[in-house]
VEXLOMAR-511560 format. One line per field, with one value per residue: x, y, z negated of N, C-alpha, C in turn; residue number from 1. Coordinates in steps of 0.02 Angstrom, whole numbers, m for minus. Atoms other than C-alpha are relative to their C-alpha. Example, Ala and Ser with C-alpha at 12.3 -4.5 7.8 and 13.67 -1.06 7.14 Angstrom:
% residues 2
nu: (45,m42)
nv: (m59,m59)
nw: (0,3)
cau: (615,684)
cav: (m225,m53)
caw: (m390,m357)
cu: (45,m39)
cv: (60,55)
cw: (0,m37)
num: (1,2)
% end
This chain:
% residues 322
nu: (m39,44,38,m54,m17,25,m10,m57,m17,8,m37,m60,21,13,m45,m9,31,m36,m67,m32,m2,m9,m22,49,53,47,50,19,18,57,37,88,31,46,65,47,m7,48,m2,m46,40,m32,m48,m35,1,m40,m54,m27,m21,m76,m62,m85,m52,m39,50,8,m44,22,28,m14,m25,58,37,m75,m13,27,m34,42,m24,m67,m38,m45,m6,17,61,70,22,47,m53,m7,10,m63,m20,25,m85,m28,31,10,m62,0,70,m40,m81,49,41,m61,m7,88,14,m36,31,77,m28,m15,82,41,m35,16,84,30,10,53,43,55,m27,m5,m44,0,m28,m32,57,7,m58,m47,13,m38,m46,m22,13,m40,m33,39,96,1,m10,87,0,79,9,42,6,28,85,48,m59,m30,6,m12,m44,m41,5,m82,m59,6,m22,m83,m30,m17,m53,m66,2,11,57,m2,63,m10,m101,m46,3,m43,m19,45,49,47,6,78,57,0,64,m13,m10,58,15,m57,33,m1,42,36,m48,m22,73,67,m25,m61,m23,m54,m85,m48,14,0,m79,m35,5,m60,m64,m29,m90,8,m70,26,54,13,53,4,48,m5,31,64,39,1,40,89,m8,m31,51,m34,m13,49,m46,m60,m8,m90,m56,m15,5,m74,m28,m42,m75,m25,m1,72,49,m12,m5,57,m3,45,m30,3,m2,51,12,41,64,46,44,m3,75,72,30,75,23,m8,43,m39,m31,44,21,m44,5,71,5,m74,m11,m30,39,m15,24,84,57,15,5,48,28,m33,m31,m45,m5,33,m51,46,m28,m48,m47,m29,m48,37,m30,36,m25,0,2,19,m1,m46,m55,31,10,m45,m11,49,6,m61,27,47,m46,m33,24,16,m27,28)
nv: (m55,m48,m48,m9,51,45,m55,m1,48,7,m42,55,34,m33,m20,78,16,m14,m3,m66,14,m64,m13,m21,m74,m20,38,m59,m38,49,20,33,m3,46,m10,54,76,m7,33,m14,m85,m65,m25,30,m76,m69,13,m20,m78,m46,1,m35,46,43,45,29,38,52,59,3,11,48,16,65,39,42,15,m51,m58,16,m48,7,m58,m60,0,73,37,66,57,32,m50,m49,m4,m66,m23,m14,m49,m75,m19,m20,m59,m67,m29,m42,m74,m51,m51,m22,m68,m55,m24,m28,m75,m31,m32,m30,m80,m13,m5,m56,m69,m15,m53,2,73,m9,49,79,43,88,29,79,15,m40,m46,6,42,77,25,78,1,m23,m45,m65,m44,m21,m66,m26,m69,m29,m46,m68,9,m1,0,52,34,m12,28,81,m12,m5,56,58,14,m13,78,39,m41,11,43,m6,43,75,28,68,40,m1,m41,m20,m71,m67,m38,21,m68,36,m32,m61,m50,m48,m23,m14,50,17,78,54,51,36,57,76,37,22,46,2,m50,23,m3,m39,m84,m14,4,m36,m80,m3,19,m59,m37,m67,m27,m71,m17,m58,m36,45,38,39,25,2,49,67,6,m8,68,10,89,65,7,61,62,m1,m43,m15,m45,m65,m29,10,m56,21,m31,m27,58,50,m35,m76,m67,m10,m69,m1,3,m62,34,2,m42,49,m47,33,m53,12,37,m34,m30,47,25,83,39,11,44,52,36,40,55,39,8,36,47,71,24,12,m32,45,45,m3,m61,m6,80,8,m36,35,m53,m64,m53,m48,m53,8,60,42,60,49,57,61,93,m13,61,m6,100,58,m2,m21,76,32,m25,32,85,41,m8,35,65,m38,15,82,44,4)
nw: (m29,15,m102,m7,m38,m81,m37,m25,m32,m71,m33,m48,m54,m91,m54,m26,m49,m55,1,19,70,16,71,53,m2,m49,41,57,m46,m31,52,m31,60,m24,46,m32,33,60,67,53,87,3,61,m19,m67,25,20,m49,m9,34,22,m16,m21,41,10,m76,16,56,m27,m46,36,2,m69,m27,49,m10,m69,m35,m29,17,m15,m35,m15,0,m43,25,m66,33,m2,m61,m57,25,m68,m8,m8,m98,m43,46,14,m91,m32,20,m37,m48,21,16,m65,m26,38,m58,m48,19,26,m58,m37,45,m27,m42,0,45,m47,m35,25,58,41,83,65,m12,28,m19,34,m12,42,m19,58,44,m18,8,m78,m43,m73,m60,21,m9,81,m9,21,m29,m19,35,m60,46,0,m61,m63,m8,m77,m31,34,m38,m79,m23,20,m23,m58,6,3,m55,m55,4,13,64,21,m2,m45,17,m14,51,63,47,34,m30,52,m12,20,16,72,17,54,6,64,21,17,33,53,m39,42,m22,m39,50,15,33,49,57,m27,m66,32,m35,m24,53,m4,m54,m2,34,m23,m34,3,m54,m57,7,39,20,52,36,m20,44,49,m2,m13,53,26,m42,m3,57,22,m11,51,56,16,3,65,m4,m48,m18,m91,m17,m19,m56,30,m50,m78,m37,11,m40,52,m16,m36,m19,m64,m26,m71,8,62,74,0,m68,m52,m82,m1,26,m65,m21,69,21,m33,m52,23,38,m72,m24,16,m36,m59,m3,19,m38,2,44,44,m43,53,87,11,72,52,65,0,m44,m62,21,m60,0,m9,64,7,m69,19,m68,0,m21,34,83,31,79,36,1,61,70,m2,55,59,39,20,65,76,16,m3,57,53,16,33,61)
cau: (m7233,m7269,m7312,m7141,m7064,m7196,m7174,m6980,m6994,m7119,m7005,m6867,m6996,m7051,m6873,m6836,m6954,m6845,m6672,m6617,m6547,m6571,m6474,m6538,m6578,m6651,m6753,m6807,m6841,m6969,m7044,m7223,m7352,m7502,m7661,m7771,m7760,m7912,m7835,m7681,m7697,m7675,m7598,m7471,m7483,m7448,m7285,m7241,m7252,m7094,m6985,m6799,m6663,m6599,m6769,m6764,m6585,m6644,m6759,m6689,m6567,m6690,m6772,m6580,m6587,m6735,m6660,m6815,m6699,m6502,m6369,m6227,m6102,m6210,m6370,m6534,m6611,m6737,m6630,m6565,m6560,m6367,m6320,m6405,m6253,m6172,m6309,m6337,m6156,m6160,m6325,m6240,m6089,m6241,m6343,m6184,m6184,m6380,m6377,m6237,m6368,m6527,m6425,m6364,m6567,m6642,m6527,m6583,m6780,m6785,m6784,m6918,m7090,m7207,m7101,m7101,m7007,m6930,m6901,m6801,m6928,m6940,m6775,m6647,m6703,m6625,m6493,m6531,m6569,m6510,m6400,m6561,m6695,m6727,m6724,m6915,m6960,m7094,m7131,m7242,m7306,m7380,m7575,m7665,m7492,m7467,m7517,m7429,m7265,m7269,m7292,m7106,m7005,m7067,m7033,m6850,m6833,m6892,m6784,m6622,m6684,m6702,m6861,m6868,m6934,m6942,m6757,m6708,m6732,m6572,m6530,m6666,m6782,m6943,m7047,m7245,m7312,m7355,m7467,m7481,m7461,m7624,m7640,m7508,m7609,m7596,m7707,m7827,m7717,m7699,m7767,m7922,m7915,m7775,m7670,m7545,m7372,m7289,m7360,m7318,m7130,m7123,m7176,m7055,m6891,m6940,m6764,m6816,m6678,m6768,m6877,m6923,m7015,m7014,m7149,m7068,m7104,m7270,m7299,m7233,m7347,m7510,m7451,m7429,m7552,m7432,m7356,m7498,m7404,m7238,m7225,m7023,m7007,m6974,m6964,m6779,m6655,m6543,m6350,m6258,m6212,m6397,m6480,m6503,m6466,m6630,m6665,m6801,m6737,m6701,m6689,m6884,m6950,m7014,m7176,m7221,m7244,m7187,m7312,m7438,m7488,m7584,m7703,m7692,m7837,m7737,m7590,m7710,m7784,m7617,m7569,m7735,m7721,m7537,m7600,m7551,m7666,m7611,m7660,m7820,m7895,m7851,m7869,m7966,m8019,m7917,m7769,m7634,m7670,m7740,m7734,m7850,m7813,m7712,m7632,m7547,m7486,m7478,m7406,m7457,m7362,m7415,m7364,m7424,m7519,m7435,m7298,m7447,m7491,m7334,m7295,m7471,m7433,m7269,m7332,m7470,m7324,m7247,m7410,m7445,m7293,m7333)
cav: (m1631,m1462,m1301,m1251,m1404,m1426,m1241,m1262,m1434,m1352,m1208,m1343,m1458,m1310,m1278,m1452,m1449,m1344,m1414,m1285,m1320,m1197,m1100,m1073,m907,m909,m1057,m930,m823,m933,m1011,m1087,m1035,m1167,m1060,m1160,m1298,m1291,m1433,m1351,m1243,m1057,m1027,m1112,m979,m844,m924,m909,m738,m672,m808,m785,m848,m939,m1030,m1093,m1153,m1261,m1340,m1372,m1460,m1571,m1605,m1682,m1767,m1860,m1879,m1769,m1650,m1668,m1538,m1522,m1370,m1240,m1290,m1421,m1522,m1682,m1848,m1920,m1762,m1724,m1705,m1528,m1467,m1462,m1413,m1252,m1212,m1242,m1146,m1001,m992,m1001,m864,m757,m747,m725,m592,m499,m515,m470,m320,m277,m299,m216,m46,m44,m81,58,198,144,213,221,77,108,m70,m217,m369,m529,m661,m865,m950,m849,m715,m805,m903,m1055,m1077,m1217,m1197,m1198,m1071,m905,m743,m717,m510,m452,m275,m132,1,183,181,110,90,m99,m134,1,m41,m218,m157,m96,m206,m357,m295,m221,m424,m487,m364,m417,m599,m591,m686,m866,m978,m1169,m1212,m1136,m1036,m1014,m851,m772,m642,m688,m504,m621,m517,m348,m244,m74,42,73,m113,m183,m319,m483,m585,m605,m717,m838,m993,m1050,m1155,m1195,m1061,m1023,m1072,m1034,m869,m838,m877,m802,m619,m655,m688,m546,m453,m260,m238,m59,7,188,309,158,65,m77,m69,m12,m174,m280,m181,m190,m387,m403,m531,m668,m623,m720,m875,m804,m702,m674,m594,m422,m293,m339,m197,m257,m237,m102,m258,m317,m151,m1,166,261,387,445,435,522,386,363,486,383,492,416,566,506,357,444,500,333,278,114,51,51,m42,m173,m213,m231,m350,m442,m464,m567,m689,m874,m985,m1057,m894,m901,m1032,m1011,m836,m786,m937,m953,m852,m933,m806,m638,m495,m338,m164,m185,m346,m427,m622,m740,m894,m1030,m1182,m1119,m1263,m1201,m1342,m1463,m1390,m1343,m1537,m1594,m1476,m1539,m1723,m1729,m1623,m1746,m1875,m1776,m1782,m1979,m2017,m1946)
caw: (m7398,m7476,m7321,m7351,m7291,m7143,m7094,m7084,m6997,m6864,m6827,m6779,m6691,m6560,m6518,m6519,m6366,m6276,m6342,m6446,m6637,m6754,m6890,m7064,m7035,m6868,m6973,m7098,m6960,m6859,m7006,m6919,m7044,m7004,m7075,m6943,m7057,m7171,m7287,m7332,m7503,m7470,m7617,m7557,m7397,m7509,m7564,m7379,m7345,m7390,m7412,m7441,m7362,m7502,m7538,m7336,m7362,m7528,m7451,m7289,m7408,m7467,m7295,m7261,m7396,m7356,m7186,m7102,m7019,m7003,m6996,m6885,m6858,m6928,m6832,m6906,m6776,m6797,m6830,m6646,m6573,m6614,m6441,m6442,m6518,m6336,m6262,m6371,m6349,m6154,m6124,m6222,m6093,m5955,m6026,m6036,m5834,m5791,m5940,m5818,m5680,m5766,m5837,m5649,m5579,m5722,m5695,m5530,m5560,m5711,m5581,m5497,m5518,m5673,m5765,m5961,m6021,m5965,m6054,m6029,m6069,m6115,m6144,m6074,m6217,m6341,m6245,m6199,m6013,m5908,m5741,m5630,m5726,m5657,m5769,m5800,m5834,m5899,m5870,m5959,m5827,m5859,m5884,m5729,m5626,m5619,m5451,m5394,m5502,m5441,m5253,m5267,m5372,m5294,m5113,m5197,m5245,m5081,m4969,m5059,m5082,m5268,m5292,m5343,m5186,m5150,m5123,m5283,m5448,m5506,m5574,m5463,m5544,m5567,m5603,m5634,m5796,m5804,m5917,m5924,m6088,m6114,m6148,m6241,m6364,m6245,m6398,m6257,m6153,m6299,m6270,m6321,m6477,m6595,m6588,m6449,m6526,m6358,m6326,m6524,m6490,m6332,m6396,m6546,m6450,m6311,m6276,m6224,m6096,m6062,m6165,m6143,m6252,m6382,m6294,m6348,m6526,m6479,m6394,m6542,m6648,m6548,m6543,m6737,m6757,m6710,m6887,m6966,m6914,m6889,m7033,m7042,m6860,m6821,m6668,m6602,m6599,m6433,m6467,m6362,m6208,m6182,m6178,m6036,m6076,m6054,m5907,m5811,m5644,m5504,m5348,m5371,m5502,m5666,m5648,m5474,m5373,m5204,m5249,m5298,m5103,m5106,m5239,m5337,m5260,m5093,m5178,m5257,m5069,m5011,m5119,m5111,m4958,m4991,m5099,m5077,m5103,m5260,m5350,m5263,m5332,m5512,m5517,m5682,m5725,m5871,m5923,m5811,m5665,m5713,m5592,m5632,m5660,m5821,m5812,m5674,m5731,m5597,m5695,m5598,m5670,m5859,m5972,m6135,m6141,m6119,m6260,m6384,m6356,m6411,m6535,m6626,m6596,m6692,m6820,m6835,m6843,m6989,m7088,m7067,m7127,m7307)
cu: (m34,1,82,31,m35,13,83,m17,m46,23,35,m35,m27,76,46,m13,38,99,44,11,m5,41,m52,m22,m53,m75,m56,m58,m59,m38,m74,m44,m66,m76,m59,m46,m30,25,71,m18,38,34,75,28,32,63,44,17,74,40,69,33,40,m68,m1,77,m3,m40,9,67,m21,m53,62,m11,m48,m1,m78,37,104,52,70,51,m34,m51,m34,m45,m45,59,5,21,70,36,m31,38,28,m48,m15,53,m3,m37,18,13,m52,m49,42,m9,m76,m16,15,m65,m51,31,18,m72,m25,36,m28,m89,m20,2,m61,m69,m61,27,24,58,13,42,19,m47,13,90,71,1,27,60,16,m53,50,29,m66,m57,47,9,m80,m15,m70,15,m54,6,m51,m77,m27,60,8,m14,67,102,24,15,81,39,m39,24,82,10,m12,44,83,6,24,m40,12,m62,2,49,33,m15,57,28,m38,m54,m82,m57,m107,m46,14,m50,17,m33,m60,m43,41,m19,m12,m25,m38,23,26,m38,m40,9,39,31,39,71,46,m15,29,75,43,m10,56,65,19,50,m38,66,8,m36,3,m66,m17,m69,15,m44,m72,m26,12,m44,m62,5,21,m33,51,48,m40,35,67,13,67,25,6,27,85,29,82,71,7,2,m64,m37,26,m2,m78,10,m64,m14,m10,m3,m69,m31,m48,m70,m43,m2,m13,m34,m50,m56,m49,m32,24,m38,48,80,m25,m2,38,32,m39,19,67,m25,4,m55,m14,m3,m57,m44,19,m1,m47,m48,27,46,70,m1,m57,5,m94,36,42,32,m9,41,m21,68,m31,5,m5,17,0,m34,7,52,m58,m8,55,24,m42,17,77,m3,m44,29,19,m51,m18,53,3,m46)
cv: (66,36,17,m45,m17,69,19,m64,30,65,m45,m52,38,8,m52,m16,25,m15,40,m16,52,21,m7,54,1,m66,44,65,m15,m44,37,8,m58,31,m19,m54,31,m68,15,55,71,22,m9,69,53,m3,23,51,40,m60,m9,m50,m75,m64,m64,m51,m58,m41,m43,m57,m80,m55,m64,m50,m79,m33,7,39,m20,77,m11,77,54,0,m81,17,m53,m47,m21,30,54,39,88,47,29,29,66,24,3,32,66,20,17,52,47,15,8,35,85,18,1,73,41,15,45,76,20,21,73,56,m11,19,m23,m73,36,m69,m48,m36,m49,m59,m81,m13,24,62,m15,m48,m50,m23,m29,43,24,61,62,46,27,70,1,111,52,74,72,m38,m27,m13,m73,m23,49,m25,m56,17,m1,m24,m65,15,5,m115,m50,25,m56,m81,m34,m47,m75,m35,m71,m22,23,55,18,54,67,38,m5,66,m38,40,58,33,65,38,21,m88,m58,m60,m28,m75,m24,m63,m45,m48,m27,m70,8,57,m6,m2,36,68,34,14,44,92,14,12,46,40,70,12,79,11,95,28,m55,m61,m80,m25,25,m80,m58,45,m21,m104,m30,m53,m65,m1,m38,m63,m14,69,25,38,68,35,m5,87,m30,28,56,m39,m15,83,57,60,22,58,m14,m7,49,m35,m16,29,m45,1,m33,44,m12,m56,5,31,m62,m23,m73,m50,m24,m45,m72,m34,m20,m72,m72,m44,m76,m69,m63,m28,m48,53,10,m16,2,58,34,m46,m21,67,m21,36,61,49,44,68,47,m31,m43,m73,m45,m50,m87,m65,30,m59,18,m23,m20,4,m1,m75,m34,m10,m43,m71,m10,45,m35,m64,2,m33,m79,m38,24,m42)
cw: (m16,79,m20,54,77,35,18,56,64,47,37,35,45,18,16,68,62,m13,m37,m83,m31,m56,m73,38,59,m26,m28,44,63,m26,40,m76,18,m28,43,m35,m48,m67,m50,m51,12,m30,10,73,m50,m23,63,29,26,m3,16,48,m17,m12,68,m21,m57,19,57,m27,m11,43,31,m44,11,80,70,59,m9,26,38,27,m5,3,m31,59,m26,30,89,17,0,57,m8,m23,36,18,m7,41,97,29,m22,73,68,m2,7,85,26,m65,58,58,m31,m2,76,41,m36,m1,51,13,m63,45,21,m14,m45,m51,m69,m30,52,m42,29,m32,m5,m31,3,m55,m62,6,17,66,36,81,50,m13,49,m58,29,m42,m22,m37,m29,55,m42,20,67,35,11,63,43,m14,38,67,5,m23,19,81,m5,0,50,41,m6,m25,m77,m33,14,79,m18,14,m45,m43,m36,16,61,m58,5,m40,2,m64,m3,m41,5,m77,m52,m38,m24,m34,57,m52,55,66,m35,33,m56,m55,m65,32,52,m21,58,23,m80,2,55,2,m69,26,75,m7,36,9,10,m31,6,m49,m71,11,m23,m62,m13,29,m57,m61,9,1,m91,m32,9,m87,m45,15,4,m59,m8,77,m18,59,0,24,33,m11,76,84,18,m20,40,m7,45,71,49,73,48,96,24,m62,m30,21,51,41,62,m9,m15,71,m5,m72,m20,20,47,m16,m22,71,21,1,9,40,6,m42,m2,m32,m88,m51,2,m38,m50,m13,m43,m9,m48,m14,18,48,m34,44,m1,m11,m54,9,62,m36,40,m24,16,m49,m70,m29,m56,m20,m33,m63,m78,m24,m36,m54,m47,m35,m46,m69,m41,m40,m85,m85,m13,m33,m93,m40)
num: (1,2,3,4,5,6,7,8,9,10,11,12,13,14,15,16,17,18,19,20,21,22,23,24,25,26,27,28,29,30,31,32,33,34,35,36,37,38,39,40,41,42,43,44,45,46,47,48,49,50,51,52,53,54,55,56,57,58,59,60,61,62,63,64,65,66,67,68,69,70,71,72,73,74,75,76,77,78,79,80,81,82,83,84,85,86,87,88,89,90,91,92,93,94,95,96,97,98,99,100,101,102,103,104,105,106,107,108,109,110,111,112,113,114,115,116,117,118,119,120,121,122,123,124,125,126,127,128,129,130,131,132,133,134,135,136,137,138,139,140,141,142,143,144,145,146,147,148,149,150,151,152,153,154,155,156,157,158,159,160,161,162,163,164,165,166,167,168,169,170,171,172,173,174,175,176,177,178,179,180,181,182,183,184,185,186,187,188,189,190,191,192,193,194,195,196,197,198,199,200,201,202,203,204,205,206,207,208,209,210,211,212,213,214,215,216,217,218,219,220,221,222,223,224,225,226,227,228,229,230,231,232,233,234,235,236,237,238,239,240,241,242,243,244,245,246,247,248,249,250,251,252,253,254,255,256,257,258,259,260,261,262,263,264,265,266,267,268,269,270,271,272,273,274,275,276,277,278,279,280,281,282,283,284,285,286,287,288,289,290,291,292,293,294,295,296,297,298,299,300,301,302,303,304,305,306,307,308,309,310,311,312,313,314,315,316,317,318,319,320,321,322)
% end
């Protein structure tokens, strides 16, 4: 199997993981580069780079042929897995109404104070969340503001019972990752090891909903490293429907002023003070809970793992059967 072939087949085995078939292009477009791998020949790497559309389709061709990969309506999948078809097509029609309500919270949260960006994040970002997920944000705050940031869109999403609890996640907003602008590169929240495929995919397929001042494509530059193994993305430019017009507001001034009477310290303590016990104890001990005076991520149940794990083992699968 040349790297061509294994770097198409492990685009379509991560989104295999979550169900999702893919086109050519979005193939082309998530083309897994593997430069980890000290026994494949670079040279070979440099073929990858750049390539076309038409090259991905030829081989992808070939991949059928040897009955690797199978095509169906448009979309290549790994053999068995035809059924994904439907599910694509039905996770669409449910992304279509928890877009409506991200787009209805996310109007409301861009007023509030010192908030530069929010994105739609994970699988809802490119369409393909199930009946029960939440819509998971993540958020980009002015310099030093993220404590105070979170303070008020997390109480806006408990007031109006917004926030995911334990009787149910569906189509609540789940507002867990923040950074502020001064710190945009999130390399050090990779994990440790092989690389992090799902942190790789999940800064690819970010949707900026808001984006002021272009902070955005400041954060997909400052994050451009993930192009070493995704080489084909690029900073998404959100159609007219999935994207908030910009403004600085006027119901809580952008700037902060009327939060500005208390420091950030005094936001920080508050918080503090709230946390459950389950952030607690894992609380910078890895990068699964983070919470300092840049970056706020309090994902408990991380399973990037668990997916990197899988990913590996059926790529492993891939090369034994050569």
């Amino acid at each position: 199997m040349n790297a061509l072939h294994q770097s198409i087949l492990a685009a379509i085995t991560y989104f295999d993981l979550f169900d999702y078939p893919l086109t050519s292009t979005e193939v082309w477009k998530y083309l897994w580069l593997d430069r980890s791998t000290p026994s494949v020949d670079q040279k070979k790497h440099s073929v990858l780079k750049t390539p076309s559309l038409f090259a991905v389709i030829e081989e992808l061709e070939k991949l059928e042929k040897d009955g690797r990969v199978v095509s169906g309506n448009g979309f290549y999948f790994l053999p068995g897995r035809e059924t994904l078809i439907k599910t694509r097509n039905f996770r669409h029609v449910i992304a279509y109404r928890k877009w409506h309500r991200a787009l209805r919270v996310v109007r409301v949260l861009r007023w509030f104070p010192f908030i530069r960006m929010i994105g739609v994040a994970n699988t809802l970002a490119y369409d393909n969340a199930d009946e029960g997920s939440d819509i998971d944000l993540f958020i980009v705050t002015a310099k030093g503001r993220v404590w105070t940031a979170r303070f008020f869109i997390v109480l806006f999403l408990q007031l109006f019972g917004l926030r995911p609890n334990v009787k149910t996640r569906r189509d609540k907003i789940c507002a867990c990752f923040f950074v502020d602008e001064d710190h945009l590169d999130i390399s050090n929240l990779a994990l440790p090891g092989e690389p992090d495929v799902y942190l790789h995919y999940w800064i690819a397929t970010l949707w900026p909903l808001y984006n002021l001042d272009g902070v955005y494509e400041k954060f997909f530059e400052a994050n451009a490293w993930v192009q070493k193994n995704v080489p084909n993305i690029h900073a998404i430019v959100p159609n007219m429907f999935r994207r908030i017009s910009l403004t600085r507001g006027t119901l809580v001034c952008n700037k902060g002023a009327p939060c500005s009477v208390f420091p950030e310290s005094f936001y920080r303590r508050l918080q503090e003070r709230r946390f459950p016990d389950a952030i607690r104890t894992r609380l910078s001990k890895d990068t699964t809970v983070v919470a300092n005076d840049h970056v706020l991520k309090f994902h408990v149940h991380d399973r990037r793992e668990e997916y990197r794990k899988k990913f590996i083992e059926k790529m492993s699968m891939y090369d034994a059967m050569d």
